[in-house]
C-alpha positions in Angstrom: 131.0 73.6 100.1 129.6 73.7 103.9 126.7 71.6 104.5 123.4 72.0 105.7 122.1 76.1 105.5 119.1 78.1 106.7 118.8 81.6 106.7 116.7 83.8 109.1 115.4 87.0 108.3 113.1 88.2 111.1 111.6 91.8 111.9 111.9 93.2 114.8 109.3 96.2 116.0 112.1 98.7 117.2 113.6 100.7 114.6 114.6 103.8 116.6 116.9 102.7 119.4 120.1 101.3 117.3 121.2 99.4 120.9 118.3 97.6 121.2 118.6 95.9 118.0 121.9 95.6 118.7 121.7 93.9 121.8 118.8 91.5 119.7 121.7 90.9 117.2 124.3 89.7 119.9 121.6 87.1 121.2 121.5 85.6 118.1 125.1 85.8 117.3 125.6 84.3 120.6 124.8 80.6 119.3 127.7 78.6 117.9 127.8 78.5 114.5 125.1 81.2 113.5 126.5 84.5 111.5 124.6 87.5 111.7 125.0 88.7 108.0 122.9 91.8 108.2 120.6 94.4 110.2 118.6 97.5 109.0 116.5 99.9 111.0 113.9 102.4 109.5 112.6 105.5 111.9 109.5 106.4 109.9 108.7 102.3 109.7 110.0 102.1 113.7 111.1 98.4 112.4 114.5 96.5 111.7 115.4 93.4 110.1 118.4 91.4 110.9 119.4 88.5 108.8 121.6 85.8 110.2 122.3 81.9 108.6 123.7 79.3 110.0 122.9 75.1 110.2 119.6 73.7 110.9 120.3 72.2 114.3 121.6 75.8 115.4 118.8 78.4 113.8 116.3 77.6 115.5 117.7 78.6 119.1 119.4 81.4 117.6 116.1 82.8 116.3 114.4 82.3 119.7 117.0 83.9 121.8 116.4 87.2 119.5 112.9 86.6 120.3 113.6 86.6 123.7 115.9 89.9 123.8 113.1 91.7 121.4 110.1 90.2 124.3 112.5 91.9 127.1 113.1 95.3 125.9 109.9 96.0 123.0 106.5 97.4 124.7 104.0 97.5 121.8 102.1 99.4 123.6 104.4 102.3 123.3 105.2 102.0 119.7 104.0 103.7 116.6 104.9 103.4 113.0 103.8 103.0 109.2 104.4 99.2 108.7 101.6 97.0 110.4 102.7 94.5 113.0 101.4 92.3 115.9 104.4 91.4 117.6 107.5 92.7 119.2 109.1 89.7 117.3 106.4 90.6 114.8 107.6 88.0 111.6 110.0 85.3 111.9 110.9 83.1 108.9 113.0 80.6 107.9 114.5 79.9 104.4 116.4 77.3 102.4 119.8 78.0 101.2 121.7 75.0 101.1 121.3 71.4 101.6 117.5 71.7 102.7 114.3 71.7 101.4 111.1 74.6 102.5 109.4 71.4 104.2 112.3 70.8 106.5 112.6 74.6 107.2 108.3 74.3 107.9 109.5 71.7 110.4 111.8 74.2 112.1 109.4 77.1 112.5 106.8 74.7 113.9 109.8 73.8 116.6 110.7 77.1 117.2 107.2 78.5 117.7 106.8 76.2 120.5 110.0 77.2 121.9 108.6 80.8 121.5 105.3 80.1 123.7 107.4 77.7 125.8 110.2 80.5 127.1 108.6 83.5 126.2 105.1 83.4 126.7 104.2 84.5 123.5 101.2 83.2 121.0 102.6 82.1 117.5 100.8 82.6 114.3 102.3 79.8 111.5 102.5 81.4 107.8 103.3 80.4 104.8 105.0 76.9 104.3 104.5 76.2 107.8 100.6 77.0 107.9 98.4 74.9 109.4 94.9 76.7 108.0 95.1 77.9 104.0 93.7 81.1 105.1 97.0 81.8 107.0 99.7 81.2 104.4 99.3 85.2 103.5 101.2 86.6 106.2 98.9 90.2 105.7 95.4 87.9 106.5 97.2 87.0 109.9 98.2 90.4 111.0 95.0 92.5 109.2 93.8 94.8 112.3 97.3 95.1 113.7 98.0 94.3 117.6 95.4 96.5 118.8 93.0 94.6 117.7 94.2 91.5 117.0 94.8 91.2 120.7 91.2 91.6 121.7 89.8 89.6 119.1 92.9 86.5 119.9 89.8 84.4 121.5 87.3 84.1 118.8 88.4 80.7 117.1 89.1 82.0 113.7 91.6 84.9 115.1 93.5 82.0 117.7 96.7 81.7 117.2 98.3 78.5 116.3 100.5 78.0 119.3 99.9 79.0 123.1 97.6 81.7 124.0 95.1 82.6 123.1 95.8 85.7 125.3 98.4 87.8 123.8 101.7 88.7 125.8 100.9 92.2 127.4 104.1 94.0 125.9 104.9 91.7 123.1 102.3 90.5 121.8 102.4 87.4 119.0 104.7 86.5 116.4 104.5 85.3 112.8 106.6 81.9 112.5 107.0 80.4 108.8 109.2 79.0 106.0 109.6 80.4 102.9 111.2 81.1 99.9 113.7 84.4 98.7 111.9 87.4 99.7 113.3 90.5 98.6 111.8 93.3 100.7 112.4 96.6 98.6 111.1 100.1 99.0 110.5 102.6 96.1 110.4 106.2 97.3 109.0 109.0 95.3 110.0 113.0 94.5 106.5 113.7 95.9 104.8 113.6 99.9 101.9 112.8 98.8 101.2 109.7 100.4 98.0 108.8 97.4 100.4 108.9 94.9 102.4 105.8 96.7 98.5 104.5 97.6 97.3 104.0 94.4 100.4 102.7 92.5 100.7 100.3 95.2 97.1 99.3 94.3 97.8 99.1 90.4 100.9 96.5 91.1 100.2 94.2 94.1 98.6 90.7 93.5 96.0 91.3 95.5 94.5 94.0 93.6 95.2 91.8 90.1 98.9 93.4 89.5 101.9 91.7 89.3 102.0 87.9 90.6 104.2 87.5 93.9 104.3 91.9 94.7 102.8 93.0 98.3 102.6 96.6 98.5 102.2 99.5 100.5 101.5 102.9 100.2 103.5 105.3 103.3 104.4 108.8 104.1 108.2 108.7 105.4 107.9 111.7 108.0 111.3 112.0 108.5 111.9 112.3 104.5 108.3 114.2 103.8 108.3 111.5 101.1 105.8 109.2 100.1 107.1 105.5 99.3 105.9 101.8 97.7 107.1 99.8 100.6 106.9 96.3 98.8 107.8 92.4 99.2 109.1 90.3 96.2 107.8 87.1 97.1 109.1 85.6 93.9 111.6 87.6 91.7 112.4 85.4 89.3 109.0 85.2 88.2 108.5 89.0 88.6 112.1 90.9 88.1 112.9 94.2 90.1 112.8 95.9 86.3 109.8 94.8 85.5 108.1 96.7 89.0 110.4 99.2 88.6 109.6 100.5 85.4 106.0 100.1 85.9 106.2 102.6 89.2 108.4 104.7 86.9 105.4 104.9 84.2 103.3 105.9 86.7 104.8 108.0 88.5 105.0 110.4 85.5 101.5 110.0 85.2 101.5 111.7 88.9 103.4 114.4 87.3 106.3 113.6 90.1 109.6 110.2 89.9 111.0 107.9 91.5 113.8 109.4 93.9 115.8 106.4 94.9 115.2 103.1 96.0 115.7 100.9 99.2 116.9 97.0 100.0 115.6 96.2 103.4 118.5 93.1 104.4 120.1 91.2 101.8 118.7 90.0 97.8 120.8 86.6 95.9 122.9 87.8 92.8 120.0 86.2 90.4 117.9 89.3 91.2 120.1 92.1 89.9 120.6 90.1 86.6 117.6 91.7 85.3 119.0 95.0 86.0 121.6 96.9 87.9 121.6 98.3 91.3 122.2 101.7 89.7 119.2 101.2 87.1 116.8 100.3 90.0 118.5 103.8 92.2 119.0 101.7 95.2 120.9 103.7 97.9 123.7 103.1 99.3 124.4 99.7 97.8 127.4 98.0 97.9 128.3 93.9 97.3 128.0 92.9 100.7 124.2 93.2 100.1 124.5 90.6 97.9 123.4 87.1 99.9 125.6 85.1 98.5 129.0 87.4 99.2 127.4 87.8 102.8 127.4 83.9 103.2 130.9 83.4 101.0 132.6 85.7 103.7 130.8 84.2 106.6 130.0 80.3 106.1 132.5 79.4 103.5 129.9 79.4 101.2 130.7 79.1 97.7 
């Protein structure tokens, strides 16, 4: 059994240019000790993820040299897609795997924020775990108006960020630094390009509009597909399984008169969320075991 473990899953606004997030990948795989276990891009959401692990007193300068490589070679101002961000380094968290608790991880993205502002020049937003204000533990009430705005409204004391600035960088912007939990980000796409379709079911199951507890969602068009999609975060799955979203999109998608086409894991989910119902019942594409954490981490970090 290894010893200490935090995983890393941040998002990086480049989802186009494979070498780019490559070369953001082999900065953070540069550190000693730190695996990257997984990366993603998405065209239509011009966004990847890359998920990496590795022991407390190594993370945190493995997550800021990705920040680093994104800051270098990211211009916001160039950039367009469906999924809101602020940041070229848009949201960096940290989570609890093994041998740690979400305070400690808190502790860590507080560190590596300042690192952030320190080497980069970059503002830092704290979410979640690591908030200092309540009204910032929702990741969407830090980002709401995006980096076009956010960046002209950085000065007024409620929009401030928490570290550095309150000027954002002119290229990259600010980044979201937290601790939390599992987060399964998962994407439901639809037999129909109509983007209100994906609009209002996203409506009927996200917290926010009195849905399910612990779903974000989004409603998107996917140009590249001429599909329309639920773009969603788990924030809890155990208390709200895959099935049970699933099957609720299902229901009303019929009602649309259209279906669900397939479905999308953005990075990697733990074991315990397929128990409520296979990757073949939820239609994700493309799945195979090394999307499970937990094989990711056995074959990496000796992880049992």
């Amino acid at each position: 059994m290894a010893g200490e473990i935090v995983e890393c899953v941040p998002n990086f606004s480049e989802g186009n240019d494979p070498g780019i997030v490559d070369s953001i990948a082999d900065a953070i795989g540069s550190v000693p000790q730190v695996a990257v276990l997984h990366k993603t891009l998405d065209g239509d959401h011009h966004r990847s993820v890359i998920t990496f692990a590795g022991p407390p007193n190594r993370i945190v300068e493995a997550a800021v040299r990705g920040v680093e490589r994104a800051v270098a070679t990211i211009d916001l101002n160039r950039h367009q897609g469906v999924h809101p961000r602020i940041g070229a380094a848009d949201v960096v968290p940290f989570v609890p795997v093994h041998g740690i608790s979400l305070e400690q991880c808190a502790a860590l993205a507080e560190a590596a924020g300042e690192e952030i502002w320190r080497r980069c020049r970059v503002t830092v937003y704290l979410y979640e775990a690591a908030a200092r204000r309540e009204d910032r533990r929702r990741l969407e009430n830090i980002r709401r108006g995006e980096f076009e705005t956010l960046r002209d409204a950085a000065s007024d004391p409620e929009r401030r960020p928490d570290i550095g600035g309150p000027q954002f960088h002119p290229t990259a912007g600010a980044s979201v630094v937290g601790a939390r939990k599992f987060l399964i980000a998962w994407n439901v796409n639809l037999a129909t390009n109509d983007v209100r379709v994906a609009k209002a079911i996203a409506r009927t199951i996200r917290t926010s509009n009195g849905g399910f507890p612990h779903v974000k969602a989004l409603g998107l068009l996917l140009a590249s597909r001429n599909q329309a999609q639920v773009s969603m975060n788990l924030t809890d799955f155990e208390a709200t399984p895959m099935k049970m979203v699933y099957d609720a999109i299902a229901r009303q998608a019929v009602e649309w008169v259209t279906s669900i086409a397939a479905s999308e894991l953005i990075g990697l989910l733990p074991r315990a969320a397929l128990e409520s119902a296979s990757a073949e019942y939820l239609k994700i594409e493309q799945f195979e075991p090394g999307m499970i954490l937990e094989n990711r981490l056995k074959s990496v970090l000796a992880i049992e």
